[in-house]
TIKEZA-67094 format. One record per residue: residue in three letters; x, y, z of N, C-alpha, C in turn. Coordinates in steps of 0.05 Angstrom, whole numbers, plus 32768, in hexadecimal, padded with zeros to 4 digits. Layout:
% residues N
ALAXYZXYZXYZ;...
This chain:
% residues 302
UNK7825811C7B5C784081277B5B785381127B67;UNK786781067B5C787D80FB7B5D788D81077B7B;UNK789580F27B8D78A081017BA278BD80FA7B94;UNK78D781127BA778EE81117B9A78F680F87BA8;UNK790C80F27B98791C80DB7BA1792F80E97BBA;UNK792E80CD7BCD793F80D87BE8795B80D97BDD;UNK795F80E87BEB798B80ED7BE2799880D77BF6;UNK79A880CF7BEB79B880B87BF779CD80C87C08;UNK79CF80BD7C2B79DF80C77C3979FE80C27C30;UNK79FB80B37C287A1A80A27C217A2080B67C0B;UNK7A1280C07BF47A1780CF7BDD7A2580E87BE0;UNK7A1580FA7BF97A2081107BF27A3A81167C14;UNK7A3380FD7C277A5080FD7C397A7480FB7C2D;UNK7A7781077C3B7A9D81167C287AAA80F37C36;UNK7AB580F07C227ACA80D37C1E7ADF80DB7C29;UNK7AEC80C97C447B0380D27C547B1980C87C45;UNK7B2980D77C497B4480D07C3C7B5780C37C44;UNK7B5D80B37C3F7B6A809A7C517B84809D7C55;UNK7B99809A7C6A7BB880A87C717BCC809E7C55;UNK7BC3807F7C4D7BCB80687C3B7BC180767C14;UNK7BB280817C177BB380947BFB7BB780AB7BFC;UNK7BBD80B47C1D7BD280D17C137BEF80C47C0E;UNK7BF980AB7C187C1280A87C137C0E80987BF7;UNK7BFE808D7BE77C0580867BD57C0480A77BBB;UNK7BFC80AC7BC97BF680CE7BAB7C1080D37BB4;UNK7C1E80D87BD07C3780E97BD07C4580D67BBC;UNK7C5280C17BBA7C6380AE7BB47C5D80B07B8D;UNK7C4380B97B8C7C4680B67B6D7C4580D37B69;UNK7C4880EA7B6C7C5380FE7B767C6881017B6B;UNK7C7880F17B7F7C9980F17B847CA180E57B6C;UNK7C9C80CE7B677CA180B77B4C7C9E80CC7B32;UNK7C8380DC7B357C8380E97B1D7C8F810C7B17;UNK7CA2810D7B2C7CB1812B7B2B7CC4812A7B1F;UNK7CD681347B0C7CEC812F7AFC7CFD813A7B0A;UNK7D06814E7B257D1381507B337D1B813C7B49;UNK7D0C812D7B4D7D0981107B647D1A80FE7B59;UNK7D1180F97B377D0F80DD7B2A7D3880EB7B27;UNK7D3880FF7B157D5980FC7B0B7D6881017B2B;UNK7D6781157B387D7281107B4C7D7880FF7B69;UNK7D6180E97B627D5880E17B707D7180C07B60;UNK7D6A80C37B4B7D8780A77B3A7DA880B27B38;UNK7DA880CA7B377DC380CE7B387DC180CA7B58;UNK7DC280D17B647DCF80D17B887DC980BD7B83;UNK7DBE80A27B7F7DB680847B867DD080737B76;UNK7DD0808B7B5E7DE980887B547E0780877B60;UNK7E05809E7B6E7E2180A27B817E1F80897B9C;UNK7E05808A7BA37E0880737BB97E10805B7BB5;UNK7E0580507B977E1080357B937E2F802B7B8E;UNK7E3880437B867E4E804C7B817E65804B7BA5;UNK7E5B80597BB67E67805D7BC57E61803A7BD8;UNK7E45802E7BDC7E4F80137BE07E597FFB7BDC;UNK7E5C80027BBA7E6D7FE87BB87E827FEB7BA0;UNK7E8A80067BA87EA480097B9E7EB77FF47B99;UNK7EB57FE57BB07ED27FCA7BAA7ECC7FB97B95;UNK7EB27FBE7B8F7EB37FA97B767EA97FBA7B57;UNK7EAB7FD67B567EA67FEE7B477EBA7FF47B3C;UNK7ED17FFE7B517EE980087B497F067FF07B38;UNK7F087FF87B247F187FE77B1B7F3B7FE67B26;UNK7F3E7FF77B357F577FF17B497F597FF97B6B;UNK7F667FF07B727F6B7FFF7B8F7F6A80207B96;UNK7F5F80297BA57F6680427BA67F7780497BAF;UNK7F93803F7BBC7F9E80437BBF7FBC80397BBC;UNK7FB4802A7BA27FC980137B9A7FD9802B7B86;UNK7FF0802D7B887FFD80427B74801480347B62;UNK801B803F7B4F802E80317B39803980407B22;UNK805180507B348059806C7B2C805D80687B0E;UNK806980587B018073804C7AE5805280587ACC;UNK803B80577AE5802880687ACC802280827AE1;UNK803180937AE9802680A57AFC801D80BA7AE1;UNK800980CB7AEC800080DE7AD67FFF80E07ABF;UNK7FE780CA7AB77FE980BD7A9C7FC980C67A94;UNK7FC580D27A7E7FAD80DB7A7B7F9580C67A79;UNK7F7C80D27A787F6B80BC7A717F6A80A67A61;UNK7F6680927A617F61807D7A4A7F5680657A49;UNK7F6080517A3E7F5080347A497F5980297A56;UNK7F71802B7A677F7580197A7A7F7580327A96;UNK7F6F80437A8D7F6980567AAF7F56806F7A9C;UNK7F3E80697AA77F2D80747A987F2880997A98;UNK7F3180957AB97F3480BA7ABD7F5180BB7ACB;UNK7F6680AF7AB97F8280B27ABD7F8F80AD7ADC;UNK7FA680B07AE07FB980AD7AFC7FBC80CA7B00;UNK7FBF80C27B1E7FCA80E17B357FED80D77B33;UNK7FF680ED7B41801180EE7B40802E80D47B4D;UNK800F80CA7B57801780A97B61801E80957B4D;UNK800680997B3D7FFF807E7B2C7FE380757B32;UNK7FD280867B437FC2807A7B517FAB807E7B39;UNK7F9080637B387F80806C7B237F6780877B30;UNK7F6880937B187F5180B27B2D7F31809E7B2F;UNK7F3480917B187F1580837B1A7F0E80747B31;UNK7F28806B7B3C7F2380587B517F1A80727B6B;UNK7F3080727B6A7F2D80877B7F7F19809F7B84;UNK7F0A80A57B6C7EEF80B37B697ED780A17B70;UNK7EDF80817B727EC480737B7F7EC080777B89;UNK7EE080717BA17EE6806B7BBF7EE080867BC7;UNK7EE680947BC17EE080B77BC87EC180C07BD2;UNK7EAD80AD7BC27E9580B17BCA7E9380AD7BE6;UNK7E94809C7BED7E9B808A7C0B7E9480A27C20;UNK7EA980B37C1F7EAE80C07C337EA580E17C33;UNK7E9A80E17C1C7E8880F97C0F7E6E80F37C17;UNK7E6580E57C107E4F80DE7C1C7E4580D67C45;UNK7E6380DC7C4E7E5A80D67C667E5D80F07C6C;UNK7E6A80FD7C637E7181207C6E7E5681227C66;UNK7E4681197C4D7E27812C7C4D7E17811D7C61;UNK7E12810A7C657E0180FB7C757E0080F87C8E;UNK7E1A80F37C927E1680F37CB37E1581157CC4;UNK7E1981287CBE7E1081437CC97DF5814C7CBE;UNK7DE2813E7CB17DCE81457CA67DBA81337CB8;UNK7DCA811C7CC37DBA81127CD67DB8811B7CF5;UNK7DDC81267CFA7DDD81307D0F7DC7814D7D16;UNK7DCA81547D027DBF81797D067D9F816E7D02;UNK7D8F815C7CF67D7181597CEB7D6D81517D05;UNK7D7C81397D1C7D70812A7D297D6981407D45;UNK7D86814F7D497D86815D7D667D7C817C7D56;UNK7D8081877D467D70819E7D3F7D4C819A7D42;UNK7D3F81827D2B7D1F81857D347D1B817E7D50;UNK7D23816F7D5E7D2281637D7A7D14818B7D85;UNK7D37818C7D887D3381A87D997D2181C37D93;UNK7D1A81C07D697D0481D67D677CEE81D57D6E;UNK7CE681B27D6C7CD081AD7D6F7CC281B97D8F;UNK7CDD81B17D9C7CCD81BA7DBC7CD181D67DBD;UNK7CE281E67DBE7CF181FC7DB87CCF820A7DB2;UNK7CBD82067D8F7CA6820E7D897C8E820C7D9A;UNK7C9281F67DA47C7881EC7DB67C7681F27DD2;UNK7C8A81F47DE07C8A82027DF97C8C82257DF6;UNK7C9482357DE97C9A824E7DDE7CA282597DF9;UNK7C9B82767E037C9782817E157CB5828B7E15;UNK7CC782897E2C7CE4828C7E367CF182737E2A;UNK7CE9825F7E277D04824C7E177D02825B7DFA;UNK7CF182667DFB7CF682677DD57D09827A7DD5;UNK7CFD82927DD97D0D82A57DE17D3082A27DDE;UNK7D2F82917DF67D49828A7DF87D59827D7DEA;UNK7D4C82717DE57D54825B7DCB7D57826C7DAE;UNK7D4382767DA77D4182877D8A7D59829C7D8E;UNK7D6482A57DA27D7782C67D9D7D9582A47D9E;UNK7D9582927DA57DB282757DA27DAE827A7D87;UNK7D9782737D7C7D9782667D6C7DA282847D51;UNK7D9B82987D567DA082AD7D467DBD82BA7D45;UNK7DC982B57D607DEB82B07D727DF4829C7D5C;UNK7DEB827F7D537DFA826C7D467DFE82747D25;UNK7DE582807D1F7DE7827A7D007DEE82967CFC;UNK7DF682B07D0C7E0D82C67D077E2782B57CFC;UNK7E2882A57D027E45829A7D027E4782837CE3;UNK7E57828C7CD47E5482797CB27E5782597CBD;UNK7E4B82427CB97E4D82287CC17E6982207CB6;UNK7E7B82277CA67E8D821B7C9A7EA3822A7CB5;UNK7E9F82437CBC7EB7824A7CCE7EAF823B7CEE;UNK7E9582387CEE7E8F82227D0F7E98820D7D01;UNK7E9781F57CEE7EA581E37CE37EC381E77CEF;UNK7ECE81F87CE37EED81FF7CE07EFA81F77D07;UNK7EEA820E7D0C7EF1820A7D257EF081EF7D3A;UNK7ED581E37D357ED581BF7D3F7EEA81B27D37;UNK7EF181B57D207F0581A17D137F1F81A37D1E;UNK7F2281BC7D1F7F4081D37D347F4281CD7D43;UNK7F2B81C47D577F2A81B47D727F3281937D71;UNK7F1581887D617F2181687D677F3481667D50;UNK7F4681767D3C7F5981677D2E7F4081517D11;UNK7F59815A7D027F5481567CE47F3F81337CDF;UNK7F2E81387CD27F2D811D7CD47F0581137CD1;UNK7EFC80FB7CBB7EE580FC7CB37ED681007CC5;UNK7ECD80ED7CDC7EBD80FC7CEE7EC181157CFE;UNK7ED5811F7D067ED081397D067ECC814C7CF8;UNK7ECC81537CDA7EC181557CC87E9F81567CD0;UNK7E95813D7CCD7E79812F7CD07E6B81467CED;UNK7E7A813E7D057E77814A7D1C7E71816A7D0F;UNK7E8681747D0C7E8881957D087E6F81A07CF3;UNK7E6681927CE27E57819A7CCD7E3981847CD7;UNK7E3681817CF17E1781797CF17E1981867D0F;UNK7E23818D7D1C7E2581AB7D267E1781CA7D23;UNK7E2C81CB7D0E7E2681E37D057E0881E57CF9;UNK7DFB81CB7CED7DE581CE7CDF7DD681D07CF7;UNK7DD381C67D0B7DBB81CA7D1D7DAD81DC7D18;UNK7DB381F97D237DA4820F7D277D8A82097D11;UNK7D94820D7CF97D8382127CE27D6F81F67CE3;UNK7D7281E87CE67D5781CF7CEF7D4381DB7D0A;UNK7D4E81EB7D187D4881EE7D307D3682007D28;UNK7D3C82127D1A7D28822B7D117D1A82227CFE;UNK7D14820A7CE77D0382037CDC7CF581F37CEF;UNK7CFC81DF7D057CE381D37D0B7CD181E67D1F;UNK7CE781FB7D2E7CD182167D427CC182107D2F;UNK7CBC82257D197CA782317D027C9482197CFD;UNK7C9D820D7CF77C8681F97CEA7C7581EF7D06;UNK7C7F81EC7D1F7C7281E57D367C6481FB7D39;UNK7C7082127D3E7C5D822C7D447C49822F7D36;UNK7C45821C7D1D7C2682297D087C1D820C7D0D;UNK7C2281FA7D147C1681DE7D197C0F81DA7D2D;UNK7C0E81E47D457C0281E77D5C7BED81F17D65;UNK7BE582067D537BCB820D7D507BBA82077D44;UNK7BC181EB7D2E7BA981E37D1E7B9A81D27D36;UNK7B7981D57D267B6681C47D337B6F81A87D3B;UNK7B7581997D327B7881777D3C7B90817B7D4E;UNK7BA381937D577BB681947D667BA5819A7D85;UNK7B9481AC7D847B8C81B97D947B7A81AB7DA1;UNK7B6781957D8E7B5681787D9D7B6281687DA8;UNK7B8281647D9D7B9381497DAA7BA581637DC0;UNK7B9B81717DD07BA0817F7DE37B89817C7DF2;UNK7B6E817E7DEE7B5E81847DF77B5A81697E0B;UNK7B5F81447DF47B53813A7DFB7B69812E7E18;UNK7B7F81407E1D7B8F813D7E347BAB81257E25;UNK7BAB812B7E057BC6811E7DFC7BDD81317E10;UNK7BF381177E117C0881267E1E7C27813E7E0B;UNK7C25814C7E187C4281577E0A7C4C81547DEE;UNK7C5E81397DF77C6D81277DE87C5F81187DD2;UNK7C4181147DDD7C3381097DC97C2581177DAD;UNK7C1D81317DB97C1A81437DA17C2D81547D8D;UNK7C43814B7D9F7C5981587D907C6B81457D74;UNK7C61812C7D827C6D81137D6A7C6180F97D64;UNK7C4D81087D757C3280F37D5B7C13810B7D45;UNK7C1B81207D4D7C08812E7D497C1F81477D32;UNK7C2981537D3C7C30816A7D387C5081667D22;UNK7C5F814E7D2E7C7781447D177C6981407CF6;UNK7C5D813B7CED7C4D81357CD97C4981597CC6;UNK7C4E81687CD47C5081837CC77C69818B7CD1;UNK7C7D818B7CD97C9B818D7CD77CA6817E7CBF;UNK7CA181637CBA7CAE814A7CB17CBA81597C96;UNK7CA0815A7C867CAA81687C677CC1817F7C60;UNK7CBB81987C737CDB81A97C6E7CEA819F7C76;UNK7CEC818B7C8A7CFC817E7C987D1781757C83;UNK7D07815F7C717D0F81537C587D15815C7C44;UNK7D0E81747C427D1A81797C317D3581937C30;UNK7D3581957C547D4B81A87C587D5D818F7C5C;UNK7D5E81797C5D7D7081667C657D7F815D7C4B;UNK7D6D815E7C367D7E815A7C1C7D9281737C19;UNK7D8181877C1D7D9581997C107DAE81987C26;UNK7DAD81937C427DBB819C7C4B7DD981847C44;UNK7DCF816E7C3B7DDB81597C337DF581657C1F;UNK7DE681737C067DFA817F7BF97E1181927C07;UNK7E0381A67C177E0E81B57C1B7E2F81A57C30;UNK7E20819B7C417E3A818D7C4C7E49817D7C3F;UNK7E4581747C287E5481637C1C7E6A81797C10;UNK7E5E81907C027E7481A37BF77E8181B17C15;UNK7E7581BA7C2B7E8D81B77C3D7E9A81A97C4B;UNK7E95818E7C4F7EAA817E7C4F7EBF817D7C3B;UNK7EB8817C7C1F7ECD817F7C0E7EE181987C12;UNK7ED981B27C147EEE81C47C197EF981C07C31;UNK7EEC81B47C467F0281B67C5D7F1681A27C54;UNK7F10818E7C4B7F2181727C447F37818B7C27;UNK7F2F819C7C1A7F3E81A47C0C7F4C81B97C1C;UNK7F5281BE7C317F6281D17C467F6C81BF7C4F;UNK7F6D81A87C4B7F7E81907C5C7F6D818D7C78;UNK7F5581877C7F7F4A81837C927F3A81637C95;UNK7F3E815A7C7B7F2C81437C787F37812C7C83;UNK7F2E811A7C737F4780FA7C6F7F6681057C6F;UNK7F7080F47C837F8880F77C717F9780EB7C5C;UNK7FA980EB7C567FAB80DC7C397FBA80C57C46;UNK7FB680B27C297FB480A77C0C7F9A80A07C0E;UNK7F8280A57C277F7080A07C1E7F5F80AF7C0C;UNK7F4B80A77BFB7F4280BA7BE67F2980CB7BF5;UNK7F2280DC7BEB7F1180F87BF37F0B810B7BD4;UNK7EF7810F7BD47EFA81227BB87F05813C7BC1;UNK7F0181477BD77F11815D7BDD7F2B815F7BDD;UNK7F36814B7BEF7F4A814B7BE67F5F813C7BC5;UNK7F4B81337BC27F59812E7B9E7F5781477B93;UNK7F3D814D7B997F45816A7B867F6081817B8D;UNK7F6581827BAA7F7F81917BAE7F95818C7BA5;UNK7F9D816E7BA67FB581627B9B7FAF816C7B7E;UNK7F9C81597B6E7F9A816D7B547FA4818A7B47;UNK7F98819C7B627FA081B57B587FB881C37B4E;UNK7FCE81A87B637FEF81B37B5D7FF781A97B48;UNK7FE881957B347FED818E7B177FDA81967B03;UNK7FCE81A97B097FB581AB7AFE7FBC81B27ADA;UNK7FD481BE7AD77FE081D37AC57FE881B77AAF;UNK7FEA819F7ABF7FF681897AB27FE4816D7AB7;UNK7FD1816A7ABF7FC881517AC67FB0815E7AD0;UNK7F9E816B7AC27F7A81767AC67F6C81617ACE;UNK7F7281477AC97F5D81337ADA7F64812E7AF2;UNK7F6C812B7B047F7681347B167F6381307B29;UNK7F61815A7B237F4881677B317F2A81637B27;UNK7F3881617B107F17816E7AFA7F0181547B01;UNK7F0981377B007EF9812A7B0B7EF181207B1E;UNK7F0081247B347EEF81247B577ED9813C7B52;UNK7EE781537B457ECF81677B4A7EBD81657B39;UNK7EBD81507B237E9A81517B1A7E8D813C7B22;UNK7E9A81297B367E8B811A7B467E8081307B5F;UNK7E8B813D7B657E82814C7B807E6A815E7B73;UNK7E7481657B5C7E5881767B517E3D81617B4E;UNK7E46814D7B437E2F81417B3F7E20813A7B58;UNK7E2D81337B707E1C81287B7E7E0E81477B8A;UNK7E1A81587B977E0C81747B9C7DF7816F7B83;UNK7DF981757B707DE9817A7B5B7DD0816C7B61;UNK7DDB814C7B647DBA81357B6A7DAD81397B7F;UNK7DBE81457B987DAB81467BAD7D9381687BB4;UNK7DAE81797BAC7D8F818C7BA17D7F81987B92;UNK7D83817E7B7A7D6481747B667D59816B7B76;UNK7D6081587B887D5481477B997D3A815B7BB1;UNK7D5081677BB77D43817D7BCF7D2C81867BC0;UNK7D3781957BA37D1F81A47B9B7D0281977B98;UNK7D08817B7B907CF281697B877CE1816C7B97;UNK7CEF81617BB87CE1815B7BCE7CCC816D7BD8;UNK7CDE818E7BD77CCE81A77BD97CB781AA7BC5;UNK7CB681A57BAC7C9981A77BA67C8A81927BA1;UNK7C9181767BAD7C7A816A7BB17C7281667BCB;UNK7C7E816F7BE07C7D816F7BFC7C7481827C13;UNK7C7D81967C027C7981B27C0E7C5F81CA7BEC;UNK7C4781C57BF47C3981D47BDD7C4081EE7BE8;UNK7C4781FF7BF97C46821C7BFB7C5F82207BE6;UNK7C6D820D7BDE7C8F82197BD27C8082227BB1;UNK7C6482127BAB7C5B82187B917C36822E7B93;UNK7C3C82337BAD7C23824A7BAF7C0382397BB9;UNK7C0782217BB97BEE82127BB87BE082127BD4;UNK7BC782127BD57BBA82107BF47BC681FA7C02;UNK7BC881EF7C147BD681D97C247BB081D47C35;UNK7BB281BB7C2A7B9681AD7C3B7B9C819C7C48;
């Protein structure tokens, strides 16, 4: 009788998965999501747009030349003059500029000091949470656009206050996504060994435990990108923004509105630039959410 052949240890031991091909699968992932890829080129779209406007825009934005004031679209002003003379195309470059800082810079303010504070906020629990969770339920009673209103009421009209007031108000809501995600990441196994083996604090909290925050993280940051970008625009359309002659799509669109009956580009095209970029960033968001986050599509998370 034939003895069996020995089984190879190497054969049937499980192949570790290397940190370097989970980041290359995420990336082709991302590359291959049609929510990533289009919204991911329009906003790249608006960005290139917004840095090098000076050499994009075919006039000053603020060069006026009443002799063509409110002159409809055509070939020498492609989305016509404001009531100046001013071109809207130009001034819909330059407009990015400052649209994009109202989304960005409070998206960094609220992501950086919101996870900071949920993270510990989750991980210590006990009486800070407590305390923290009934602030944090005190802040978001209150609509972010009227805590906006009111910062601005205080420091006076103007882009970074704007910026200030609306990464503010976003805190809370970072603060309550990173609690959650710390509170169920604290209990996994490799948390509870890098406790055991006497890791400190600080160490399990952002070398261990950041790594399961990171993903909602990112993708509440896109969205939240849009969202401040459209309220920065309405405050800038209550007269809270820039002030003028500099350009703002918010405020173009208001000026617009008082010719609207007679000169529709005006408004009509700051606001399908403002649509578009909202639009790119939460395709963007959504992309991120289902290649980033599998519970958003029902899937086991391993």
């Amino acid at each position: 009788m034939t003895a069996p052949a020995p089984v190879s240890a190497t054969a049937s031991a499980p192949v570790p998965v290397r940190a370097d091909d989970t980041r290359i699968s995420i990336w082709r992932r991302l590359a291959g999501h049609r929510s990533v890829v289009v919204g991911g080129a329009l906003f790249l779209l608006v960005l290139t747009a917004a840095l090098f406007a000076g050499w994009i825009a075919p006039y000053g934005p603020v060069a006026t030349d009443t002799s063509r004031a409110l002159q409809p679209p055509g070939w020498t002003h492609w989305m016509g003059t404001d009531q100046f003379g001013r071109d809207v195309l130009s001034r819909v470059i330059y407009g990015a500029r400052p649209s994009l800082v109202m989304g960005m810079a409070p998206m960094l303010i609220s992501s950086v000091i919101g996870t900071a504070l949920g993270m510990v906020i989750g991980y210590y629990g006990r009486w800070t949470d407590l305390l923290m969770t009934r602030l944090v339920d005190i802040a978001l009673a209150f609509p972010p656009i009227l805590l906006a209103l009111t910062v601005v009421a205080v420091l006076g009209p103007g882009l970074w206050s704007i910026a200030l007031a609306l990464g503010l108000s976003g805190i809370p809501f970072y603060i309550r996504m990173a609690r959650g995600q710390v509170i169920q990441a604290k209990e996994a196994p490799f948390v509870l060994t890098a406790v055991a083996v006497g890791a400190s604090d600080m160490r399990v909290m952002f070398r261990h435990i950041i790594y399961r925050v990171i993903p909602p993280i990112l993708v509440m940051m896109t969205i939240h990108v849009a969202g401040a970008i459209l309220a920065g625009a309405a405050l800038s359309f209550l007269g809270l923004g820039i002030p003028p002659p500099s350009p703002e799509w918010g405020t173009m669109i208001q000026d617009g509105r008082k010719f609207i009956a007679l000169s529709w580009w005006m408004a009509f095209f700051p606001g399908v630039a403002l649509a578009v970029t909202v639009f790119a960033t939460n395709l963007l968001g959504d992309g991120l959410r289902d290649v980033l986050d599998p519970r958003s599509k029902g899937e086991p998370i391993r």
